[in-house]
Each structure stands twice: as C-alpha cells, then as structure tokens.
C-alpha positions as CSV (number, residue, x, y, z in Angstrom):
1,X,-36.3,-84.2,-22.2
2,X,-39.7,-84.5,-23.9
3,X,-40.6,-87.3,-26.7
4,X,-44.2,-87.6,-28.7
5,X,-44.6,-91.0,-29.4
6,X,-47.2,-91.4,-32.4
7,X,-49.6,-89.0,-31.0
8,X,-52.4,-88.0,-32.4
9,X,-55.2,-85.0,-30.7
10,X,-59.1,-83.8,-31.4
11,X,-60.8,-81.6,-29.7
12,X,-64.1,-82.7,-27.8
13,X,-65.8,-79.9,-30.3
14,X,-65.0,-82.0,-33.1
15,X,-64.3,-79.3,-35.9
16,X,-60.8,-80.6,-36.1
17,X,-59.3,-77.5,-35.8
18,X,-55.7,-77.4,-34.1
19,X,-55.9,-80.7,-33.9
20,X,-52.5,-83.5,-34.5
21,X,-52.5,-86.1,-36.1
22,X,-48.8,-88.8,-36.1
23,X,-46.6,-86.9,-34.1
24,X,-43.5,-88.2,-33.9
25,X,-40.5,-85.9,-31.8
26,X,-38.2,-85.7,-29.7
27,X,-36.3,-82.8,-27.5
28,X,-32.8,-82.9,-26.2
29,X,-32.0,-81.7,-22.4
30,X,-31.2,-77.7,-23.1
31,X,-32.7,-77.6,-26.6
32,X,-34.7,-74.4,-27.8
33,X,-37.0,-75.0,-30.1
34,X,-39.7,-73.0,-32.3
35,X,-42.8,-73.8,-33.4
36,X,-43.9,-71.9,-36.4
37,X,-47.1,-72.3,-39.1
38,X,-50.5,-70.8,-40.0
39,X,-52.9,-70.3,-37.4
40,X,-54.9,-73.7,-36.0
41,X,-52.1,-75.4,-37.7
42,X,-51.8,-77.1,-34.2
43,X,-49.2,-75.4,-32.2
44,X,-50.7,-74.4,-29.3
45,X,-51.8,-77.8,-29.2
46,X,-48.5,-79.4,-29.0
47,X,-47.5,-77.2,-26.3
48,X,-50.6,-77.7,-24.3
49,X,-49.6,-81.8,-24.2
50,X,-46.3,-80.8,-23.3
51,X,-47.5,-78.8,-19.8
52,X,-50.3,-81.5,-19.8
53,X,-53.3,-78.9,-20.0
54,X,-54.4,-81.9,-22.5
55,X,-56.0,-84.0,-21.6
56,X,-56.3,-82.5,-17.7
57,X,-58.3,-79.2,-19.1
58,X,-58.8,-79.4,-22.4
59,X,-60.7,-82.6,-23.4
60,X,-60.9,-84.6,-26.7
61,X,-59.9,-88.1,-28.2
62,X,-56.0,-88.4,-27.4
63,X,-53.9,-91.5,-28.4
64,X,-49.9,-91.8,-28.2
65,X,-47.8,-90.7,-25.2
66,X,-46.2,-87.6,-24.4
67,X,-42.9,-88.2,-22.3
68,X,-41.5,-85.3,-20.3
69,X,-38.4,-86.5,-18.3
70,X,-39.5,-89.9,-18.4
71,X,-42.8,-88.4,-17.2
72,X,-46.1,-89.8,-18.9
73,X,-48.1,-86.2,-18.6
74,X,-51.1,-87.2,-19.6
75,X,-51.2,-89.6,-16.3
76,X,-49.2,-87.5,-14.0
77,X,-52.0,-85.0,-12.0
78,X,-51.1,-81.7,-12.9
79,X,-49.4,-80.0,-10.0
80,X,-46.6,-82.6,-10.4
81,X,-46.2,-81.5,-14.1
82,X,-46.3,-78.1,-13.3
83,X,-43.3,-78.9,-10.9
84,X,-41.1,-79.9,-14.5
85,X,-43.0,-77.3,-16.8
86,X,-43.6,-73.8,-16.4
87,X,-45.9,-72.2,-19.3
88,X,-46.6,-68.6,-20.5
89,X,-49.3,-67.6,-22.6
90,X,-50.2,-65.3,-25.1
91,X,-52.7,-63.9,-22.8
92,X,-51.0,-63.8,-19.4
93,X,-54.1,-62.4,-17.8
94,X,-55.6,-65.6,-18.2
95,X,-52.9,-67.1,-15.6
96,X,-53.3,-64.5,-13.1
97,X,-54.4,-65.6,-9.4
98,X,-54.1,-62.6,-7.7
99,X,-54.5,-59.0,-7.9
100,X,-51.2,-57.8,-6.7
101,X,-47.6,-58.3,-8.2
102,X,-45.6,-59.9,-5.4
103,X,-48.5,-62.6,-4.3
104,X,-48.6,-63.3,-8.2
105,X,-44.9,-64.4,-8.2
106,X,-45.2,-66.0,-5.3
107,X,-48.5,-67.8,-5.8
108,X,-47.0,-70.7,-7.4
109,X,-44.2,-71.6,-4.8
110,X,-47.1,-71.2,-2.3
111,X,-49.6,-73.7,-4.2
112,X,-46.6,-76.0,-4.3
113,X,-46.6,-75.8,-0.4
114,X,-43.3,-75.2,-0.1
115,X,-41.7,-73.4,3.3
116,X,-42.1,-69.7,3.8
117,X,-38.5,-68.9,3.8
118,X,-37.9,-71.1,0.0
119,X,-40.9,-68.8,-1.1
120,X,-38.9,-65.9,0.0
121,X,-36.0,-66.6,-1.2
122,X,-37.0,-67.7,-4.9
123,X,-39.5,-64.3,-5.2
124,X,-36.5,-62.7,-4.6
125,X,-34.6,-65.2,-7.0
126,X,-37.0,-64.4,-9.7
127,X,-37.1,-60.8,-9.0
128,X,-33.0,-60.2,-9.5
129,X,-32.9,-62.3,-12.6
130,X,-36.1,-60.9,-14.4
131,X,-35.2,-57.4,-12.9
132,X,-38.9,-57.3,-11.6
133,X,-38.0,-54.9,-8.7
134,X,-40.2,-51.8,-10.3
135,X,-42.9,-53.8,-10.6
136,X,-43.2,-55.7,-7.1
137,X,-46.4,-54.5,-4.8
138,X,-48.1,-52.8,-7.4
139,X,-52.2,-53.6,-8.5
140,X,-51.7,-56.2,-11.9
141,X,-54.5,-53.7,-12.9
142,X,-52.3,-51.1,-13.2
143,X,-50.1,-53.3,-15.6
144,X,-48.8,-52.2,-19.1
145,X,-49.5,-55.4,-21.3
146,X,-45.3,-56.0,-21.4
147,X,-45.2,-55.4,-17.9
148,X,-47.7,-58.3,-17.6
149,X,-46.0,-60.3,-19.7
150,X,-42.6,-59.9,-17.6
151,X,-44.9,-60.9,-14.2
152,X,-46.0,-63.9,-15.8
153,X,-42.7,-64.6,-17.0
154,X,-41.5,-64.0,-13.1
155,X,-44.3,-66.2,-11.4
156,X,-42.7,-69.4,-13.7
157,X,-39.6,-68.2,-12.7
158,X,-39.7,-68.8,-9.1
159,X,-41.2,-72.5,-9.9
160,X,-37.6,-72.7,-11.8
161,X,-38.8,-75.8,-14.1
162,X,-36.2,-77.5,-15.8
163,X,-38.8,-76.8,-19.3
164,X,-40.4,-73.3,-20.3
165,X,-43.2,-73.5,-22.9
166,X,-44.5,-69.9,-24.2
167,X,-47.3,-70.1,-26.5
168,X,-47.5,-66.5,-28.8
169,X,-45.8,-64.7,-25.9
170,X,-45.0,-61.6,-28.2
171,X,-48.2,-61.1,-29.8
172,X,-49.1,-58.2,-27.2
173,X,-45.8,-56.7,-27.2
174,X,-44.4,-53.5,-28.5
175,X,-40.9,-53.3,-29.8
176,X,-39.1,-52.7,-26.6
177,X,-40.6,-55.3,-24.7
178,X,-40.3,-57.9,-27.4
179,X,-36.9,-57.0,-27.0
180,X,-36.9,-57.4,-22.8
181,X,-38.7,-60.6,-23.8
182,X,-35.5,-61.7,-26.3
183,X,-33.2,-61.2,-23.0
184,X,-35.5,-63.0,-20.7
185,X,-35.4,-66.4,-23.3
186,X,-31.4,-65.6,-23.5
187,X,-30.6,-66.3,-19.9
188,X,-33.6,-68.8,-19.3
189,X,-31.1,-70.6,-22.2
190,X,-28.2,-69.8,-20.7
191,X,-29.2,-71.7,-17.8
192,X,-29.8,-74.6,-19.5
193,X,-33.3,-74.9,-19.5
194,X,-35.6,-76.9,-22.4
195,X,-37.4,-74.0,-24.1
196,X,-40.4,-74.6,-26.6
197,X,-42.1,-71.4,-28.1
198,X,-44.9,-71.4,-30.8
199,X,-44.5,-67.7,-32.5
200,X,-46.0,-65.8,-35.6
201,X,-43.3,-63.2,-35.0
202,X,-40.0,-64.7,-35.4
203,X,-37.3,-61.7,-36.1
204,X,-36.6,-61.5,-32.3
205,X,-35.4,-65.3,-32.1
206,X,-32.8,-65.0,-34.7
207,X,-29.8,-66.4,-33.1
208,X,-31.4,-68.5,-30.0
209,X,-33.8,-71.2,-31.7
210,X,-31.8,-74.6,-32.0
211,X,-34.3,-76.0,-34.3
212,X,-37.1,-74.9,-36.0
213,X,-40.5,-77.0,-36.6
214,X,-42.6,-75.7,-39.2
215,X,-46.4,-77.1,-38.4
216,X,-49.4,-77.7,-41.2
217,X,-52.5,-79.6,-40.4
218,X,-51.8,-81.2,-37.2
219,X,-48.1,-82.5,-38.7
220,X,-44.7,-81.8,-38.5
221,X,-43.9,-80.6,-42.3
222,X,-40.6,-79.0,-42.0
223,X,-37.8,-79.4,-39.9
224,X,-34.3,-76.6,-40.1
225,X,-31.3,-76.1,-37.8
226,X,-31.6,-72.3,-36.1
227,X,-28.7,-71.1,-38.8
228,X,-30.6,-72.9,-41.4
229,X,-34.3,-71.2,-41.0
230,X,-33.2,-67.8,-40.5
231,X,-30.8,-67.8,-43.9
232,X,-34.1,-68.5,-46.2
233,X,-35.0,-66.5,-48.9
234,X,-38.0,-64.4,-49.1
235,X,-39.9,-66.1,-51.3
236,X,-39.5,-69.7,-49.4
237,X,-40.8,-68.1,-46.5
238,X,-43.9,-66.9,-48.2
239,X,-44.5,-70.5,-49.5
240,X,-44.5,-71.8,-45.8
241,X,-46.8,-69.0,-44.8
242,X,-44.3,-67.0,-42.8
243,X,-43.3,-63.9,-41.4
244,X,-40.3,-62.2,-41.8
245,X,-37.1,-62.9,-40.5
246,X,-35.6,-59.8,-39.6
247,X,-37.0,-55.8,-39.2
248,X,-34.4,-54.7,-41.2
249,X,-35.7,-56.6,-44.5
250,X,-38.9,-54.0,-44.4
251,X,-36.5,-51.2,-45.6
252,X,-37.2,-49.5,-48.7
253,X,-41.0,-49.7,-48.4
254,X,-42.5,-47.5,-50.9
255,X,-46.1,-47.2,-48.4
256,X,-49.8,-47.1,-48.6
257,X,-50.5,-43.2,-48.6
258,X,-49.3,-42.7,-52.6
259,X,-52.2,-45.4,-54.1
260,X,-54.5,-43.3,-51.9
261,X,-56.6,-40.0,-53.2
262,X,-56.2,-36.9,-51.7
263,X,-58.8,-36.5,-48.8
264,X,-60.5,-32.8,-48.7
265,X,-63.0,-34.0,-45.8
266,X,-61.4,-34.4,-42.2
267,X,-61.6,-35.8,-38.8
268,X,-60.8,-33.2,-36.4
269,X,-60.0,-34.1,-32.6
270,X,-59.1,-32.0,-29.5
271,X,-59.5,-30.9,-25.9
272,X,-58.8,-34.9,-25.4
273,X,-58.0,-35.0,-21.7
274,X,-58.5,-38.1,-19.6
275,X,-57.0,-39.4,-16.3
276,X,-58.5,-42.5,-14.4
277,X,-59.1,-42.0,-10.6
278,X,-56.3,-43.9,-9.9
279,X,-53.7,-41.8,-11.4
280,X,-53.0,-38.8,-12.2
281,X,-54.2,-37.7,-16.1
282,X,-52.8,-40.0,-18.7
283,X,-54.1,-38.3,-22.1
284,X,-53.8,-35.0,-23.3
285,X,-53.8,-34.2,-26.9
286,X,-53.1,-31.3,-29.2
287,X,-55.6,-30.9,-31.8
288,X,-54.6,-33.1,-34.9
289,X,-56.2,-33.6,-38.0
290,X,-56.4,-36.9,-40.0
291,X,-58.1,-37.5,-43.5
292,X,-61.8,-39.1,-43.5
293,X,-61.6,-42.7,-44.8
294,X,-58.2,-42.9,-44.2
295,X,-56.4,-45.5,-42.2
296,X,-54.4,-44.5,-39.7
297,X,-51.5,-46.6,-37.4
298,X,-51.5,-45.5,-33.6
299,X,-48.2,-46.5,-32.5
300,X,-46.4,-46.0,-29.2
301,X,-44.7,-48.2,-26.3
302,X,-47.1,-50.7,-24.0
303,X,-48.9,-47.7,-21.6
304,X,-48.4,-44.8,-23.7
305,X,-51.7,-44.4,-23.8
306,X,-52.9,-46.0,-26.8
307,X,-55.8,-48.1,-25.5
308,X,-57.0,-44.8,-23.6
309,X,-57.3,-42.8,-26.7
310,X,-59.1,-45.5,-28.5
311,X,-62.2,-45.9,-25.3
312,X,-62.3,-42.0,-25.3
313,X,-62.2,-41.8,-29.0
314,X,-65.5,-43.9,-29.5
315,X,-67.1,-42.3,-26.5
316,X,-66.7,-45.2,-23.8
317,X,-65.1,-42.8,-21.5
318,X,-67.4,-40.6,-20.0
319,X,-65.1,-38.6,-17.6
320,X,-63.0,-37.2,-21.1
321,X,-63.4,-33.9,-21.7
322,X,-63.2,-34.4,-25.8
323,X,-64.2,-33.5,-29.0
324,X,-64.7,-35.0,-32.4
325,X,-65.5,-32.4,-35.4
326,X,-66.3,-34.8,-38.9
327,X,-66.0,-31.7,-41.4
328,X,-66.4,-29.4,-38.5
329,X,-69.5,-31.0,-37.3
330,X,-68.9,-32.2,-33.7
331,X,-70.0,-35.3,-32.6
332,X,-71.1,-36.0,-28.9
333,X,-70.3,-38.8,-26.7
334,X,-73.5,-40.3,-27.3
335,X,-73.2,-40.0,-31.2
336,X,-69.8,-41.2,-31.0
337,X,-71.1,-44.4,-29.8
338,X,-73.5,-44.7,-32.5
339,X,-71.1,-43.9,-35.0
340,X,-67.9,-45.7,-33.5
341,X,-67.2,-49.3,-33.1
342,X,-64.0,-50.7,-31.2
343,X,-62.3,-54.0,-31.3
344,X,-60.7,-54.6,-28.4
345,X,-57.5,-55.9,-28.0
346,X,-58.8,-59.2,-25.4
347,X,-61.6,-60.3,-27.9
348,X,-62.8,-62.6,-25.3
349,X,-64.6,-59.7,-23.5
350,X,-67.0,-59.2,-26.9
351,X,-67.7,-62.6,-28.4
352,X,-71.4,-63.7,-26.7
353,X,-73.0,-66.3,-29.1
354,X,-73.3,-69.9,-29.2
355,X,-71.9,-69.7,-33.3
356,X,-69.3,-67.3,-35.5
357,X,-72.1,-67.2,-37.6
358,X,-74.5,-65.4,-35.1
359,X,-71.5,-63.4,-33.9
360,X,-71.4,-61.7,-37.1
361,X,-75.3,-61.2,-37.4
362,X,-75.8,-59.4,-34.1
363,X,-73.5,-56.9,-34.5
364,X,-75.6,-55.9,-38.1
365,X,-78.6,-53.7,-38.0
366,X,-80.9,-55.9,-40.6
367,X,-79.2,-59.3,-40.1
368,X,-78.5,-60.8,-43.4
369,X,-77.1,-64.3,-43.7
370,X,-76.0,-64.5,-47.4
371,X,-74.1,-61.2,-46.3
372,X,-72.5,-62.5,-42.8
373,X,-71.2,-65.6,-44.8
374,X,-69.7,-63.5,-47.3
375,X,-67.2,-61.4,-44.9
376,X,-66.8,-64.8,-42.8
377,X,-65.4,-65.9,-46.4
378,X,-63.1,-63.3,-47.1
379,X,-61.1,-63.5,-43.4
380,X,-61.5,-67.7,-44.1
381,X,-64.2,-68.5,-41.4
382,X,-66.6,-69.6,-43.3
383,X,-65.6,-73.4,-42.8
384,X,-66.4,-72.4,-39.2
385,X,-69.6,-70.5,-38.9
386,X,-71.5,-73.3,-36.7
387,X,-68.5,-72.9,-34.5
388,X,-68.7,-72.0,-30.4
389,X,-66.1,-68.4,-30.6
390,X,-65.0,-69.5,-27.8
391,X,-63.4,-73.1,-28.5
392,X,-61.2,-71.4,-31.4
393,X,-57.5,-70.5,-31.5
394,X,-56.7,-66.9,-30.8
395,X,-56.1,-65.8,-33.8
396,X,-59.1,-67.0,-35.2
397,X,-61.3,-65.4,-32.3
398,X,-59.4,-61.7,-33.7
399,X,-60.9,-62.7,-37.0
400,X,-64.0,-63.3,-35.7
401,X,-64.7,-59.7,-34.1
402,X,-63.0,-58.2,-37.1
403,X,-65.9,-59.7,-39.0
404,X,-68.1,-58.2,-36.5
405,X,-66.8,-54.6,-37.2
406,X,-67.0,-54.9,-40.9
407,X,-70.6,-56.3,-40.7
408,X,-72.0,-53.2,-38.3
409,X,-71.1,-50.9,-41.0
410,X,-70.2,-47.9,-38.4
411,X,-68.8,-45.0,-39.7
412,X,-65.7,-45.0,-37.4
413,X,-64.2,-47.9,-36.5
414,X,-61.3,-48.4,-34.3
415,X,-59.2,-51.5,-33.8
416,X,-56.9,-52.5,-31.1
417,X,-53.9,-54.7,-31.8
418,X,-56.2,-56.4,-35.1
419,X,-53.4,-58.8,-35.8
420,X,-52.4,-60.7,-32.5
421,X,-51.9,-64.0,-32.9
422,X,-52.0,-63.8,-36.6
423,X,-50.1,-65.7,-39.0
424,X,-49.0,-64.6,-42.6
425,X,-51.9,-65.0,-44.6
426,X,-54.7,-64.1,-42.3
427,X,-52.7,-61.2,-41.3
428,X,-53.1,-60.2,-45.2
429,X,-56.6,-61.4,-45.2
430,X,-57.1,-58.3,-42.4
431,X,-55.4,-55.6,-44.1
432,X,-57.5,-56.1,-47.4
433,X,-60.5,-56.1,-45.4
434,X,-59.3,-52.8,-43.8
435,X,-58.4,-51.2,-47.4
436,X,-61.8,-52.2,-48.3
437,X,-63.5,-50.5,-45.4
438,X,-61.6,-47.7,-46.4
439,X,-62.8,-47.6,-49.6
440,X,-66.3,-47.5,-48.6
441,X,-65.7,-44.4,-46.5
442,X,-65.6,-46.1,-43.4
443,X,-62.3,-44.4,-41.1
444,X,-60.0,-46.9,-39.5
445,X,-57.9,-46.4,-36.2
446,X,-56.0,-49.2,-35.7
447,X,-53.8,-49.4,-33.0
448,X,-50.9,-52.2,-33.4
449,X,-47.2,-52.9,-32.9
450,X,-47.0,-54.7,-36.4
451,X,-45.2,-52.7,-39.1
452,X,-46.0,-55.8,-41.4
453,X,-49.8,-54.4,-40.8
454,X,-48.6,-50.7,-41.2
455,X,-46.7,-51.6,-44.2
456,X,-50.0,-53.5,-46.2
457,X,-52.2,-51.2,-45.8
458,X,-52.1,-48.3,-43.5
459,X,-52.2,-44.4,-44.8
460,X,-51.1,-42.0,-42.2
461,X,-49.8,-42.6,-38.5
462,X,-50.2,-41.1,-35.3
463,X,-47.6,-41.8,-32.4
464,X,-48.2,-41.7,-28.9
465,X,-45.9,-41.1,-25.8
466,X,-47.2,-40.5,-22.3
467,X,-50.4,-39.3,-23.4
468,X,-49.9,-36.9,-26.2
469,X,-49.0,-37.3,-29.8
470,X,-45.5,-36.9,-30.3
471,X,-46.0,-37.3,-34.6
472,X,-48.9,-37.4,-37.2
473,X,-47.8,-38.1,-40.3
474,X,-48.9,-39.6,-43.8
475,X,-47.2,-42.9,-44.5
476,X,-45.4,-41.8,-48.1
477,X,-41.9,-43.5,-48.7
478,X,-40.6,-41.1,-46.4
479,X,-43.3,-41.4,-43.7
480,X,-42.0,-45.5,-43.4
481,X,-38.7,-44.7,-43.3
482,X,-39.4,-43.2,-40.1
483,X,-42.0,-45.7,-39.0
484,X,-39.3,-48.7,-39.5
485,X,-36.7,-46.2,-37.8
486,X,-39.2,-46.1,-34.5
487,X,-39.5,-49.7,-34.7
488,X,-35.8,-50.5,-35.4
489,X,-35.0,-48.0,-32.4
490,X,-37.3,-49.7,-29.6
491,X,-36.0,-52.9,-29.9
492,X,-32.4,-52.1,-30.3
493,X,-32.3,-53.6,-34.2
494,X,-29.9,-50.3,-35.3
495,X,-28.2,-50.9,-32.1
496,X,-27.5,-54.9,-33.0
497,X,-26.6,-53.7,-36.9
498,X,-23.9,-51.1,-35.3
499,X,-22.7,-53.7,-33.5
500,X,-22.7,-56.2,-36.2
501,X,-20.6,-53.3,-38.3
502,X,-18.0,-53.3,-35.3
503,X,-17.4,-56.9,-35.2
C-alpha cells in the first residue's frame, strides 16, 4: 500500500531538524504500523510524505519517491491524495473548516463534490461508527479537546480512505478518551484499513500495532513485530528513549512529596466561581489550601474544568468572582497577572518572534543573553536559538514557552498540558526544570494527563470534576497509589487486568 523508495527530506529552513535521510520501507494492504522515537527524530515527517503535505505544503529539498497505491504523491495534486489518505493531527483544530460539528464532518465529502444524498448518507456513516451523535450540531467552540479529537476523527471518516495517518493524536487526551481513541483505531483495523501513527504514548496500542518503527535522525533504526516491542524490558526501552509500555508498570511508585520539606507558608484559594456566557457556571470551588513552592498536578477528564481554573487562577478571567490569599495576603486580579504566568496548552497562540532566542528574552524583565542560552541549554534548544518558533516540531515549540516561563521569573506559574508531544528525555528535561523552579520558591500548577510527569516530579494534586475539586492531596506513596488508580480507572486498564484474570 505505501513504499519509500531511497527518500531523503530537508526542510526549506535548513536547520535539519525532522529531516530523513535513506528511507527505505514498505507497508502491506491492512498493516498498522507505529512510529516511535525522540522528538524531531523525523516522524511527523514521514507521515506528512505519506498524505503528501510534503512537498504540496511544506517545502524543502526532497529526493526519492513515495508510492501510495501505486500513487506517486508527491505528483499527484492533493485533493486526489486526500481521496486514498485521510490524516489526524495532534492539533485537530488546525484542520477545522468550519464552526459547527455537522458541516465539519461533512466538509470533506462536500470539497470532494460529491452528490448531496452520498454526503448524507456517509455523515450519517461516520456518525453510527464513531458514535458521534452527542456531538452533531453543536459550536466546535464548545468542544472538550477529546471531543475534538473524535470530530476530527469523524470528518476522515466519511472520506472513508483506504489509509489513516495520525500524527501524536493522544497528546491532548485524558485517560478516557485515549481509551475512546484505542476503540476508534480497533475498528478503523478491523475494517481493513492501512494505519500509520507516530506516538510518544504507546501503552494504549499494546495489542493493535503490527510493526513497530523506531526513528533516530531522519532513519529507520529499529524495526519489531507488535508482540515483540511490547515484551521489552525496561531498561531497553530507556536506551531507545521511550515511554512506557503499559500504566500498570508505574505501580509501586514511592512519589515526589517525601524528598520535599514541610511547607509552613500557603497558597489559599476560594470564592472561585466562573461560568462563560454561553453556559451555565462551570467552576465553583471550595476553599483549598496547597503549600507555597510546591508543585501541584491538576488532573480531571477533558472539560472538567481544568483550563478554566488555570485563566481564573492567573487573573485572565475578569468575570470570576475569586480570591488568592499568599500567607493570608490576597492578591487581586491585577496583581495576579503580575505575579502569575501561564503556558497554554496551544503554544502557537504565545510564540511572537522571529528566533527561540528572542522568545526567551522578551518574556525577561532585564534581558540577559548569557542567561536565555543557559535555560535554552538545559531543555536542549540551544542548538536552535536562531530558529523561527514556528518552523519547529510540536514538542519542541512546548519547550520553547516552557523556557519562556522559567526565564520571566513570576512567582506563580501555571502550566497547561507542559508535556504534549514530548518524548522520553525531554519529558525528563521539563520535570527537572520544574523541580528547580520549585526550589527557587517559584509555585507550579501544572495541569496534565501524564502520570509519567506526576510521577518525576510533582508534590501534591488537586482533581477536578465538573467544576469543583473532588481531591487535594499530597503525592506520598499513598497519594500515587491513588493517582495511578484514577488513571488506571479512566481508561479501563483495571477493567482489561480483570479481564485478563478471567481468561
């Protein structure tokens, strides 16, 4: 079904980052395969020459031939590929067309200009198979970021392409939806269809990857049968840079909370009420209380309100009626946003300059270059501090505004989803930046779905449903034993054990 014939890729930009170099593969009719390997190893890449996004979109120096089907993409315009190869991407707002569900599943069929009633007919297809039916004729606004996911998912759907590429389509996700995700790429198999993935997290794919390509450099290092990859040891995985293979193997974490000191000076907040004019009110909180310098986990399913919390938090939320006490002092909306400073989880929307080095520098209040290099060092982007932000991977671009944060030197700091897109390593590289923040004083919220994340570094944890805080509490041996549990419970891991017990 697809065959890379000696190819080799650059970017225009001409960093040679995510670049390929040799590339020689080949893909049977029905195969699912998974692309794994460090950040800008070239992944993305590989998938973007599949759909033909290179060299159509994305332009650099490109030798070799990418077949699909007998198809040479790289000639063929691109709504003919897009007839054989339907993509998802880690973003899926950045394939959004439209503002409402329905026309976004349908937009597709309709660009293909094909007849009203096939259009009907396939929407409706795509809505029974994906189970999309709660989510037709509502504002994509309004989306949860697994419920985007799942209408991106839906739009390819109703193309019904004989190949699916998904490039990071987890990295978003919370437990639950990963796990909605896992059944989505189960039929899509069942069906027969060619699937190629490129993942970070690879737990969820345990039993449906065919083949598994591990990726360094631009090359293909390492290749394992399904059964193979998922049976190697712990310390082989570490020496390919990988994550874990199951949820399960996190048991017996000891935590962060006993290497930390006892805190006696506190973060106080209450009266947190918000509600957009949209909806009805969608945070409330009871007054908690969380130790100054601490870093604390906010946890909960996609729309619980986690994001919310965070804008309010910092003070970008005028309309919340809150209130943050630092050792009883309360701080105002307006001091919060001197004092506060938020990662977002879609980077894109805070990276302005024209290099990673001036990214770093604007967000400091003396700029200091010998300084900016040194925390571009420690999360390994100093190699690309001439760099355009916007012409790296995703996972660099996290990096990136994480660098940012450390460099403003605010007193509160809040990140949202820090490791998205992140591969082993660099995921490490973050959470001893965060422990060092810490250790200067600075407070860290960091909202995330990655218990790898919670397990390196984090000290206490709050978790959200529907707008309140259902637990607050410190991350001791006992506090991750209940932290895994949550996780293990959302995506139905105990549920697969017990049933792995049965059989």
């Amino acid at each position: 079904m697809i065959e890379f014939k000696k190819v080799s890729f650059s970017y225009e930009s001409g960093n040679g980052n995510g670049g390929l170099s040799g590339i020689e593969l080949t893909i049977q009719r029905g195969e699912f395969v998974l692309l794994c390997g460090s950040s800008g190893c070239g992944k993305t890449t590989l998938t973007r020459l599949i759909n033909g996004l290179i060299p159509h979109y994305y332009a650099g120096n490109l030798t070799g031939q990418v077949l699909v089907n007998g198809t040479d993409v790289s000639r063929a315009p691109l709504y003919e590929t897009a007839e054989l190869v339907g993509s998802v991407f880690q973003n899926p707002r950045s394939q959004f067309f439209n503002v409402d569900t329905t026309s976004e599943v349908a937009f597709g069929c309709e660009n293909m200009g094909l007849p009203e009633e096939e259009i009907r007919t396939r929407v409706e297809r795509a809505t029974e198979e994906l189970s999309l039916h709660a989510l037709l004729n509502r504002s994509i606004f309004a989306l949860s970021g697994g419920e985007k996911q799942k209408i991106a998912c839906g739009s390819v759907a109703a193309l019904d392409p004989q190949v699916m590429v998904l490039d990071e389509p987890s990295s978003n996700l919370d437990a639950k939806a990963i796990e909605e995700l896992r059944g989505l790429l189960t039929y899509w198999k069942s069906q027969g269809k060619t699937i190629v993935i490129s993942e970070h997290r690879l737990y969820y794919l345990s039993g449906l990857a065919d083949r598994v390509l591990v990726m360094e450099n631009g090359q293909l290092m390492e290749q394992y049968k399904g059964p193979e990859f998922y049976s190697l040891p712990k310390h082989r995985l570490e020496d390919l840079g990988l994550r874990v293979l199951s949820m399960e193997s996190h048991s017996g974490a000891t935590g962060s909370a006993g290497a930390t000191e006892p805190q006696n000076e506190v973060i106080t907040l209450c009266d947190f009420v918000f509600g957009y004019s949209t909806c009805s009110e969608v945070l409330r909180l009871n007054p908690i209380s969380v130790p100054k310098g601490g870093i604390i986990a906010v946890i909960g399913h996609n729309g619980a309100g986690k994001s919310t919390f965070a804008r309010c938090l910092c003070g970008l939320e005028k309309k919340c009626r809150a209130s943050v006490l630092v050792n009883g002092c309360r701080l105002s909306n307006k001091e919060r946003l001197k004092s506060c400073y938020m990662v977002m989880q879609d980077v894109n929307h805070q990276l302005f300059t024209e290099s990673v080095l001036d990214e770093v520098l604007i967000s400091m209040q003396i700029p200091d270059v010998e300084k900016a290099r040194s925390i571009l060092r420690h999360l390994d982007l100093l190699q690309l501090e001439n760099t355009h932000p916007m012409s790296l991977s995703g996972g660099q671009k996290q990096r990136v505004a994480i660098a940012s944060a450390v460099a403003s030197e605010r007193e509160l700091i809040v990140f949202d989803e820090p490791t998205s897109g992140l591969d082993l390593q660099h995921m490490r590289e973050v959470a001893d930046c965060l422990t060092r923040l810490a250790e200067m004083g600075r407070t860290l919220f960091v909202i995330t779905h990655d218990p790898e994340l919670i397990l390196s570094c984090c000290t206490h944890l709050l978790r959200l449903e529907k707008g309140s805080i259902k637990e607050n509490i410190t991350l001791d041996s006992s506090g991750m034993d209940r932290m895994l549990d949550y996780f293990l419970e959302a995506g139905g891991g105990l549920r697969r054990k017990e049933k792995e017990k049965v059989v």
